[in-house]
C-alpha positions in Angstrom: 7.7 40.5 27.1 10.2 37.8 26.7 8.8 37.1 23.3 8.4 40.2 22.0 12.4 40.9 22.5 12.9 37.6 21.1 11.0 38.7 18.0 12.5 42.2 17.6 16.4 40.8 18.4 15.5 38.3 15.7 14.6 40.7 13.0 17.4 42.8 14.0 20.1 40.1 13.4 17.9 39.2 10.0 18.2 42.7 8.5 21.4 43.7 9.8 24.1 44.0 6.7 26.6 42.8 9.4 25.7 39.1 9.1 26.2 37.0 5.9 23.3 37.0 3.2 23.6 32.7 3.6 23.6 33.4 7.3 20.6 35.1 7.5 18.8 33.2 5.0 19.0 30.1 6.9 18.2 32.1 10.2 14.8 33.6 8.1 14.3 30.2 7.3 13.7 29.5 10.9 11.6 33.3 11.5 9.0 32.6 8.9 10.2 34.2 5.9 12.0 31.8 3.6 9.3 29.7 5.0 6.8 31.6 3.2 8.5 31.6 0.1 8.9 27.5 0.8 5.3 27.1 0.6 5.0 29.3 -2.3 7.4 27.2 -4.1 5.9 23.9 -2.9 2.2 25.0 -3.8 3.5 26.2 -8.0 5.5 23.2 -8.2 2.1 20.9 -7.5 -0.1 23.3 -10.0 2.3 23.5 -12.6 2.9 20.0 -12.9 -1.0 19.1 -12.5 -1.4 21.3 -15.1 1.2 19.9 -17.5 -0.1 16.4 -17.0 -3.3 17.1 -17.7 -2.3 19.1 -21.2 -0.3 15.7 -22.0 -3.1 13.1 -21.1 -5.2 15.0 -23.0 -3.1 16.0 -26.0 -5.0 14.3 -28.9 -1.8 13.6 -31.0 0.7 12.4 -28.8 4.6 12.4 -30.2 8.3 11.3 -29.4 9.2 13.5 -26.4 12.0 15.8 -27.0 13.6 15.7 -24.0 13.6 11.8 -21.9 12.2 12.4 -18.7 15.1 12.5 -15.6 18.0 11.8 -18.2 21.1 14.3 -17.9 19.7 16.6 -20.7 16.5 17.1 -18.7 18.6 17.7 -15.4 20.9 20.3 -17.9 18.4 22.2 -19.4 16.4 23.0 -16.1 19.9 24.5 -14.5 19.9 26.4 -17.0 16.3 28.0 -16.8 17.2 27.6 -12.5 19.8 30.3 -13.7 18.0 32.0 -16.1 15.3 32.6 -13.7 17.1 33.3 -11.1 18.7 36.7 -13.1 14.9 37.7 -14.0 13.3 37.6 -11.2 15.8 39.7 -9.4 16.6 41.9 -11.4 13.6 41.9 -14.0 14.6 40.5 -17.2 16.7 38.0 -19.3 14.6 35.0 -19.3 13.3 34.6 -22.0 15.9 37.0 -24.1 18.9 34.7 -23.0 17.4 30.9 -22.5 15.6 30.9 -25.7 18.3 31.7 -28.0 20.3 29.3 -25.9 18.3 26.3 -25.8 18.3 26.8 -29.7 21.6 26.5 -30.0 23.3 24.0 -27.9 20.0 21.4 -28.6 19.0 22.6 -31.9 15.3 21.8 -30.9 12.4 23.2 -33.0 11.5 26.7 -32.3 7.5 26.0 -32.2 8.7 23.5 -29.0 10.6 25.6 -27.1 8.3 28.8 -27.9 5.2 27.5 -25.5 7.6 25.5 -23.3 9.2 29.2 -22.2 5.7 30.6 -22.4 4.5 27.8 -19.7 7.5 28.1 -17.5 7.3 32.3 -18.0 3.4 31.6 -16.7 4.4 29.9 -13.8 6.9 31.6 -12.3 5.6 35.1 -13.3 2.6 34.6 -11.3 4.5 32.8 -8.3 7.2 35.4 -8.6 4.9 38.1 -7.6 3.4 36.2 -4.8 7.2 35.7 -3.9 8.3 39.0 -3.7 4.9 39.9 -1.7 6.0 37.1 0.6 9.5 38.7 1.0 7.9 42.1 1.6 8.7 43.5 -2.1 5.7 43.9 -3.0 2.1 45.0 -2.0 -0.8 42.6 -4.0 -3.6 43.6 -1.6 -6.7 44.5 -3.5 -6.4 48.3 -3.5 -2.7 48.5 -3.9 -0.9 50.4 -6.4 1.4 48.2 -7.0 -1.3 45.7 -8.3 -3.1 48.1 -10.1 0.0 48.9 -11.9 0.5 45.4 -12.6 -2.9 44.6 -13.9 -2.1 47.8 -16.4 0.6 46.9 -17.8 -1.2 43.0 -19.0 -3.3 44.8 -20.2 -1.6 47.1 -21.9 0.1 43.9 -23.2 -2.9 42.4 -24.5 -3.8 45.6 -26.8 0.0 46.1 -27.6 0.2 42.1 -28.6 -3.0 43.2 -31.2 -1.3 46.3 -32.5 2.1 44.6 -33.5 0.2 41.8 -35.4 -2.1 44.5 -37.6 1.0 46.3 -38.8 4.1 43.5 -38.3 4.2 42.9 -41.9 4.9 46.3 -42.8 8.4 46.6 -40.1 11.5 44.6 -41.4 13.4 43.1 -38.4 16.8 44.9 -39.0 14.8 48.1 -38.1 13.0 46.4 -35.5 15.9 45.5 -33.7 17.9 48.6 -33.8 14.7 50.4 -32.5 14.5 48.1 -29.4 18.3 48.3 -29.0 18.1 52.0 -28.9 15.3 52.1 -26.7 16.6 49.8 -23.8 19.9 51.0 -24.1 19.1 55.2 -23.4 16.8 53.4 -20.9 19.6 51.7 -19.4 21.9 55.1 -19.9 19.0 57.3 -18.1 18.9 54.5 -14.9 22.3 54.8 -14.1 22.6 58.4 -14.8 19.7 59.3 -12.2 20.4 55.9 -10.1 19.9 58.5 -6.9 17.1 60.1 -8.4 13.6 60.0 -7.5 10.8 60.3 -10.9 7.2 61.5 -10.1 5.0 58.7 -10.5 2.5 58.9 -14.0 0.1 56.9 -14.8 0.4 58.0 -18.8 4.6 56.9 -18.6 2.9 54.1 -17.4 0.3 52.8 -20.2 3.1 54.1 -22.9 5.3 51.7 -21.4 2.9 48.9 -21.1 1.9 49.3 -25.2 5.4 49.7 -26.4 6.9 47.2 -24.5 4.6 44.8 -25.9 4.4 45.7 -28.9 8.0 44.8 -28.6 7.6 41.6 -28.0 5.0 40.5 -30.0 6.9 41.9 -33.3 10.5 40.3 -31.9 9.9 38.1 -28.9 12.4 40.2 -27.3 13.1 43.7 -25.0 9.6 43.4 -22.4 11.5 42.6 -19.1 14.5 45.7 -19.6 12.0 48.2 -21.3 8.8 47.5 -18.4 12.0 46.8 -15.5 13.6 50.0 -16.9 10.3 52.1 -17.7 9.2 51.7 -14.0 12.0 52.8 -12.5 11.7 56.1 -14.6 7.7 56.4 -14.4 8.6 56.7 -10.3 8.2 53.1 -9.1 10.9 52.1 -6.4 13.2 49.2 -8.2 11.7 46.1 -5.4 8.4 46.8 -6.4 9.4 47.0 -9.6 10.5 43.6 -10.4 7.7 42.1 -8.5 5.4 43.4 -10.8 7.2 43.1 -14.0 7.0 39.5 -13.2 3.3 39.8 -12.5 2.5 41.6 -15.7 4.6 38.8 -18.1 2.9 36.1 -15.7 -0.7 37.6 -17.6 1.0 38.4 -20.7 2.1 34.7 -20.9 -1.2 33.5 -20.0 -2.5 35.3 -23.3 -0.4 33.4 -25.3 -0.5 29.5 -23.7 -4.5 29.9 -24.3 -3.7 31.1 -27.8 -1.1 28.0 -28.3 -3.4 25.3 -26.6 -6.5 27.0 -29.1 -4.5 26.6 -32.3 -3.3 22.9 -30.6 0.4 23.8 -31.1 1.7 22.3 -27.7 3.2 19.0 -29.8 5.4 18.0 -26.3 5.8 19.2 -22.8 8.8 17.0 -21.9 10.9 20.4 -22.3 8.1 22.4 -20.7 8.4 20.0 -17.5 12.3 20.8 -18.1 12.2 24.8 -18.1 9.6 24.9 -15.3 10.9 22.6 -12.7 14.4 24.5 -13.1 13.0 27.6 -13.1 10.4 27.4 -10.3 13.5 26.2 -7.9 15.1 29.4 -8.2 12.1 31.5 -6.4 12.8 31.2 -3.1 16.2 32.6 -3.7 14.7 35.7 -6.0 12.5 37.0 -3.5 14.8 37.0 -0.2 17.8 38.1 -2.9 15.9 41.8 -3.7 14.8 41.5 -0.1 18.8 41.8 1.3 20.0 44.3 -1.4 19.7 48.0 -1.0 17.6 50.3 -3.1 20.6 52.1 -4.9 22.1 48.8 -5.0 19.6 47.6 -7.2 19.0 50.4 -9.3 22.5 50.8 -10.1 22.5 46.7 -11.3 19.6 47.2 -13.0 20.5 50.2 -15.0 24.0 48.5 -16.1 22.4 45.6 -17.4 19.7 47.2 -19.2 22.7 49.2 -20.8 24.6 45.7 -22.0 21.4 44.1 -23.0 20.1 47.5 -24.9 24.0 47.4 -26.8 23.8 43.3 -27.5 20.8 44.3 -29.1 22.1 47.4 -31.4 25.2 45.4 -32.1 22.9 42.3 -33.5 20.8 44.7 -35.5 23.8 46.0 -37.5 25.1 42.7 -37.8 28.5 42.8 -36.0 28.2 39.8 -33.7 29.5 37.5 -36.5 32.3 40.0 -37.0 32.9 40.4 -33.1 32.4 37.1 -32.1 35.5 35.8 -35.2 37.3 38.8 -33.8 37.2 37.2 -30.5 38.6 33.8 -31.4 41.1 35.5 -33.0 42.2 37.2 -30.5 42.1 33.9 -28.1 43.7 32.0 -31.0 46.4 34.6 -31.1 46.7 34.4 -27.3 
């Protein structure tokens, strides 16, 4: 009897919104739950970098790394994808839509090196992301579930979607592209916060639509899967935690897809930077999980559907090609200042 209050005080005091998120993450560390998530994080950390050495030893034309191994660049770089990951996983998106573009800029690496770096890191911590959240209690993986089912949809709806953009890419300039995905996520964004206490009817139909169009997406631009499937969830009647569990598992498989299509064509020149973006972004999955664990449902939504609303208008206002204009504006303005 004695331990059975013990237990039930103890998961009192860990959900109650009384006692500091740190507070009762260290406290869940003790109750089992960050320890789950510990083990999680320890057990992708061995695979990914098994995996990684393995590609290297066998790579059949070895070159200069990109990144040294351990210098301060390496450590830089994987706070950055520590960050970046830590913003997608909880909320759904901005990975890949924020650390690519980055990396490009302040290192000025090759594009066909950091592409499969982010897809490698992407695998890894989509597919440990869900396993994370179902840890945390986010998210139901067992064989019958919805939530997987939903998942295993939506990759594959990927897969065809990924097809479709390549037959008819040539045909789409990327000024038209972009404003189409801007407007997309952005009235996806507007319709989240809008309805934020709404509840949609599930559909199946919303959610193969948004599994092709989402990829399609991304296989024409490389950008808009996590706020259209994160956003397109919530609106096809899937509760925001579950939500972001599976949006990680389906870009886990869609990523998968695309490192056997790089390591086929022999395109994976380095990993140094892979090693980078995975070791960063793996560290920041513990924190995910129990993160969507502590926050409320309207909470969420409400986050969720403001920053698919700023991503959906960064998008528009690159399309039309103000971001030069706003960004000179800026420094004006600081200059001025």
């Amino acid at each position: 009897m004695e331990g059975n209050m013990t237990a039930e005080n103890s998961n009192a005091v860990l959900n109650s919104p009384r006692i500091p998120i740190y507070l009762r993450f260290w406290l869940s560390l003790r109750f089992g739950v960050v320890r789950k998530l510990l083990r999680v994080w320890a057990f992708t950390l061995i695979i990914t970098f098994l995996t990684l050495f393995l590609l290297q030893h066998f790579h059949f034309h070895p070159v200069e790394p990109v990144v040294t191994l351990w210098s301060g660049q390496f450590f830089i770089i994987a706070l950055m994808a520590l960050l970046a990951e830590y913003v997608d996983s909880t909320l759904g998106m901005g990975y890949g839509t924020t650390l690519t573009p980055l990396i490009l800029l302040v290192f000025g690496f090759d594009p066909l090196v950091v592409v499969p770096a982010v897809l490698i890191s992407e695998l890894s911590t989509g597919i440990a992301g869900a396993i994370s959240h179902r840890e945390a209690g986010n998210l139901d993986l067992s064989r019958k579930s919805i939530h997987l089912k939903i998942g295993v949809v939506l990759g594959v709806c990927s897969m065809m979607g990924a097809v479709i953009a390549v037959m008819v890419a040539i045909n789409i300039s990327k000024t038209a592209l972009t404003l189409f995905i801007g407007s997309i996520v952005f009235l996806v964004g507007l319709v989240i916060v809008l309805a934020r206490n709404r509840m949609f009817r599930f559909s199946w139909p919303k959610i193969f639509g948004l599994g092709l169009v989402a990829s399609f997406n991304k296989a024409l631009s490389g950008g808009g899967y996590g706020p259209l499937v994160m956003g397109g969830q919530l609106l096809s009647g899937v509760p925001g935690k579950p939500a972001i569990g599976i949006t990680s598992l389906a870009e886990g498989l869609t990523c998968l897809v695309g490192v056997i299509l790089f390591v086929i064509a022999g395109k994976f020149t380095d990993l140094s930077l892979a090693l980078a973006l995975s070791l960063g972004a793996i560290c920041s999955l513990p924190f995910c999980a129990y993160t969507v664990r502590q926050v409320t449902q309207n909470r969420l939504v409400s986050i969720i559907g403001c920053l698919t609303l700023v991503l959906g208008l960064t998008t528009l206002i690159k399309g039309l090609g103000w971001s030069d204009e706003l960004g000179g504006a800026f420094l004006r303005l600081f200059g001025a200042a």
